[in-house]
C-alpha positions in Angstrom: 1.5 -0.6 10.5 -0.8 -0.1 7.2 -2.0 3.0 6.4 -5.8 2.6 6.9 -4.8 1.3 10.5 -3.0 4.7 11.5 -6.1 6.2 10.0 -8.6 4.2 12.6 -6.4 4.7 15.5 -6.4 8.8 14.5 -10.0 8.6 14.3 -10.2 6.4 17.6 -8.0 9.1 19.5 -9.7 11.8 17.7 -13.1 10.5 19.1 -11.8 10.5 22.1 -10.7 13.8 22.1 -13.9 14.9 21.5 -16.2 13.0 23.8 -14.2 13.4 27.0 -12.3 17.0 26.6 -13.8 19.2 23.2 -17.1 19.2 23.4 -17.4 19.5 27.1 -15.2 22.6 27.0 -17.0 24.3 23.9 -20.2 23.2 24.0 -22.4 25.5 26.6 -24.9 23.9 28.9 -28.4 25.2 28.5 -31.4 24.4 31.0 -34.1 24.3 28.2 -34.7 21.6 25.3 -35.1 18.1 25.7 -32.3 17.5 23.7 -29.1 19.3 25.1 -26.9 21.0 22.9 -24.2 18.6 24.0 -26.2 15.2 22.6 -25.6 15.3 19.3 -22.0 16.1 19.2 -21.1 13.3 21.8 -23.2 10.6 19.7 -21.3 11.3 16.5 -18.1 11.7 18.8 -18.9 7.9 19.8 -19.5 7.1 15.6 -16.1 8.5 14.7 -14.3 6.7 17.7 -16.1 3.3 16.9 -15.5 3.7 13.4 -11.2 4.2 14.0 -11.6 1.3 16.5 -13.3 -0.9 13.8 -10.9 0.5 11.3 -8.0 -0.3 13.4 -9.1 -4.0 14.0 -10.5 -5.2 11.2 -8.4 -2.9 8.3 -9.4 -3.2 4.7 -7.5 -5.6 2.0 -4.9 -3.9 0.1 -6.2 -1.0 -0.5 -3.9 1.6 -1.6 -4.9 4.9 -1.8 -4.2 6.9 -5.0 -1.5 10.3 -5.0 -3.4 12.9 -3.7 -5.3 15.4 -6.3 -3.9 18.6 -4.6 -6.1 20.4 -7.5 -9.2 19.0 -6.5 -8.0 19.3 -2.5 -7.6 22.8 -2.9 -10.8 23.7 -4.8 -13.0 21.8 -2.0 -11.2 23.9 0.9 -11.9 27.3 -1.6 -15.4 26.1 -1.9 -16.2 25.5 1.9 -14.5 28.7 2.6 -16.3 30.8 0.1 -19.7 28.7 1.6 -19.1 30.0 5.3 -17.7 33.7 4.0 -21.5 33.5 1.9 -23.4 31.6 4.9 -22.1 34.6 7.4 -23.4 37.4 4.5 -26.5 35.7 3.5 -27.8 33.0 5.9 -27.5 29.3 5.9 -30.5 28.7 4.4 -30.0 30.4 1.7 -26.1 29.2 0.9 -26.6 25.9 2.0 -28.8 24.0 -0.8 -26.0 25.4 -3.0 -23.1 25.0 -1.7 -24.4 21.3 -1.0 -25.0 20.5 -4.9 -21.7 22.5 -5.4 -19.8 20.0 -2.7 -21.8 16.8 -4.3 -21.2 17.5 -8.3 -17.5 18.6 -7.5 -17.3 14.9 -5.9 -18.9 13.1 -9.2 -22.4 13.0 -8.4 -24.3 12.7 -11.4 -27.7 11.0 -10.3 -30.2 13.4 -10.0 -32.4 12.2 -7.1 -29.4 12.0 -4.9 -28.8 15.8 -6.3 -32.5 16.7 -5.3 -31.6 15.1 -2.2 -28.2 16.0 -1.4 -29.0 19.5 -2.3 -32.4 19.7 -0.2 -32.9 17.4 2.0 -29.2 18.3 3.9 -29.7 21.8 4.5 -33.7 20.5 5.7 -32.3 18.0 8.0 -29.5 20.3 9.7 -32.1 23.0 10.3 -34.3 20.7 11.8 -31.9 19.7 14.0 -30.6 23.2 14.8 -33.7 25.0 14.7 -36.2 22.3 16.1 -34.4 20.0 18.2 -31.7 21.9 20.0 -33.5 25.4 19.7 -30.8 27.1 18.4 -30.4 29.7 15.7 -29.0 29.1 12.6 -26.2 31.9 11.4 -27.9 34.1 9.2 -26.9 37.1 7.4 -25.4 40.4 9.8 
């Protein structure tokens, strides 16, 4: 079995996981909202699984991936780590808009509307969500 096919069928089962025993067990049940806390999670839990599936039926041509940049692997998990540590001393919406134009530029984003974007619009959307729609706080600095 190719490579991008083991991918979709971990994705598939990983989706899977998700929809029908992770997020059920960790995700509380609230009686205010119109959106429940459990929504969101479960629709991207359905993306990821239909995503493997597709992966797994219809894999891409030849596409090899290159040796792994442990370097570059290593500095993105340092990065996300030093953004929760900063996110738990300081807030997420103060971290955020950096650590977003930290995670883009380290991936080679050099255009800078997707920068403004990526940078702003992210940490916007995510609070929305949080904040507006599920009426949850976001972690903030304590």
């Amino acid at each position: 079995m190719r490579a991008d096919r083991w991918s979709g069928l971990v994705c598939l089962l990983i989706g899977v996981a998700l929809y029908v025993a992770i997020i059920p067990w960790q995700v509380e049940t609230v009686g205010y909202g119109w959106l429940r806390p459990r929504t969101l999670p479960r629709a991207l839990a359905v993306i990821i699984a239909l995503c493997g599936l597709w992966l797994l039926l219809v894999p891409a041509e030849d596409i090899r991936p290159s040796s792994v940049p442990w370097l570059r692997v290593s500095l993105f998990a340092g990065l996300l780590g030093a953004g929760l540590w900063l996110i738990s001393l300081f807030g997420f919406l103060w971290v955020a808009p950096g650590l977003a134009l930290a995670i883009m530029t380290l991936s080679g984003e050099r255009r800078p509307l997707w920068l403004v974007l990526g940078a702003a619009g992210m940490p916007l959307a995510i609070w929305w969500t949080v904040t507006v729609l599920l009426e949850r706080p976001l972690p903030g600095p304590g």
